[in-house]
N, C-alpha and C positions, 0 to 999 in steps of 0.2 A: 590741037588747041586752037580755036580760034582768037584769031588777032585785034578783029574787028571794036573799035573800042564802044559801039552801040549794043554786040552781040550779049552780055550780061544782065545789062536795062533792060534790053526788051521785055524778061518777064515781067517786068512791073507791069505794064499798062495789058501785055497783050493776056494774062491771067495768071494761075502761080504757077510759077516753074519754079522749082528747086535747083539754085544753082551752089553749085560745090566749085571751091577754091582751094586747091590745095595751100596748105601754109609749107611756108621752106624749113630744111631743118636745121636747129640752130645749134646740134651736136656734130662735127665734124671731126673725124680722125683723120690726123695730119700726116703719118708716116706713108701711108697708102698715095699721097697725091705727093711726096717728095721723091725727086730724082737723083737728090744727092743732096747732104751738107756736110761742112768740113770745118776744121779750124786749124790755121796754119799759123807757122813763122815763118816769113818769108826768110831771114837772115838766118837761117840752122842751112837750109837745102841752096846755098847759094852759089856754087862750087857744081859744074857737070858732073853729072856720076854721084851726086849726093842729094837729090829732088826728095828724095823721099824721106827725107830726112825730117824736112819741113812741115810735114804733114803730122800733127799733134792728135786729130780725130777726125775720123772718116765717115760717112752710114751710107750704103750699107756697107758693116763693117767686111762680109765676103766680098766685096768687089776687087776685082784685079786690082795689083801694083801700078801696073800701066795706066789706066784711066786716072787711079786717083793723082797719080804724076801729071798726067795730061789735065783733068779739070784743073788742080791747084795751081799750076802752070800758065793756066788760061788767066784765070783769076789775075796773077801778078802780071802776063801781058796787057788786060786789060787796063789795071792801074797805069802801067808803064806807058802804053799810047795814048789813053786819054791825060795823062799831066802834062802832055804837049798840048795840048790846047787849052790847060785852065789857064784862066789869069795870074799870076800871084799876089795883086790885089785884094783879089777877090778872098778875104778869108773866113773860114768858118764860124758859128756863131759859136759862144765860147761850150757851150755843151752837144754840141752836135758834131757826128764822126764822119768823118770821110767814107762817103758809101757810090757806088755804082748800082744804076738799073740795068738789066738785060733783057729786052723781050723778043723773043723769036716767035715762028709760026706753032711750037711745039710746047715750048718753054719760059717761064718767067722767073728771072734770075735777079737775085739781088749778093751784091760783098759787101761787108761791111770791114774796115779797117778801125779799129780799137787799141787800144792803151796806145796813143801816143804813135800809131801806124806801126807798132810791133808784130799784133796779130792780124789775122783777116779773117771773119769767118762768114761761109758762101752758103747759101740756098738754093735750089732750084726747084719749084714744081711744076708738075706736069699738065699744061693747059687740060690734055682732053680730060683728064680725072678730074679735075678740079669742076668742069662743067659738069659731067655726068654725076658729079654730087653737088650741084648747085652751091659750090665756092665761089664767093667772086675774089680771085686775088687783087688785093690791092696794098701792092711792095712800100708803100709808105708807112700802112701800121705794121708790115712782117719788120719792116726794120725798128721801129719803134720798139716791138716787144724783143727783135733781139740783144738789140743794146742796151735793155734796162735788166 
């Protein structure tokens, strides 16, 4: 593909070229570009030796015991060190839930915390999929559509 933002004009003056633009496609299947989501309560699994407890829904639902322990895990450490740094000033707008971004080289991860920080429930997808089918994730409407 070239980049050049002159290279499409030119046929105009230099005579007709046919120029073909691919259009994007605006049907996306979402389970192929997810790495994981879940919904937890954190208060069921809060006792060592009872993690899994917590976990209410998993995908994919074959995935080991072990990871889904470790993601959901991650998930409530992430809450747990970032509420060292909020303000407690600072409080949420009366409809909007308490959520975390995560973006890594691989991944772009969103939690959201619901009914009152009862539940949490996590996303992940998988940056490279997500390009290779011309996704752009953008975590602010994934959470939008998950909390409604």
């Amino acid at each position: 593909m070239n980049y050049n933002p002159f290279y499409y004009g030119s046929g105009i003056l230099a005579g007709n070229k046919e120029v073909t633009i691919s259009k994007p496609n605006t049907f996306v299947k979402l389970l192929p570009l997810v790495d994981y989501f879940f919904v937890t309560c954190p208060e069921f699994g809060a006792k060592e030796g009872f993690e899994k407890e917590r976990i209410l829904f998993f995908y994919p639902t074959g995935e080991d015991i072990k990871k889904q322990i470790d993601v959901t895990g991650y998930s409530d450490a992430v809450y747990n060190f970032t509420d060292n740094f909020l303000s407690k000033s600072k409080l949420l707008e009366k409809n909007e839930f308490e959520h975390r971004y995560i973006t890594t080289d691989k991944y772009a991860q969103i939690m959201i915390r619901v009914e009152n920080g009862r539940f949490t429930i996590g996303l992940s997808l998988k940056k490279k999929e997500c390009k290779e089918s011309d996704y752009m994730i953008h975590l602010k409407t994934i959470k939008i559509q998950l909390d409604t």
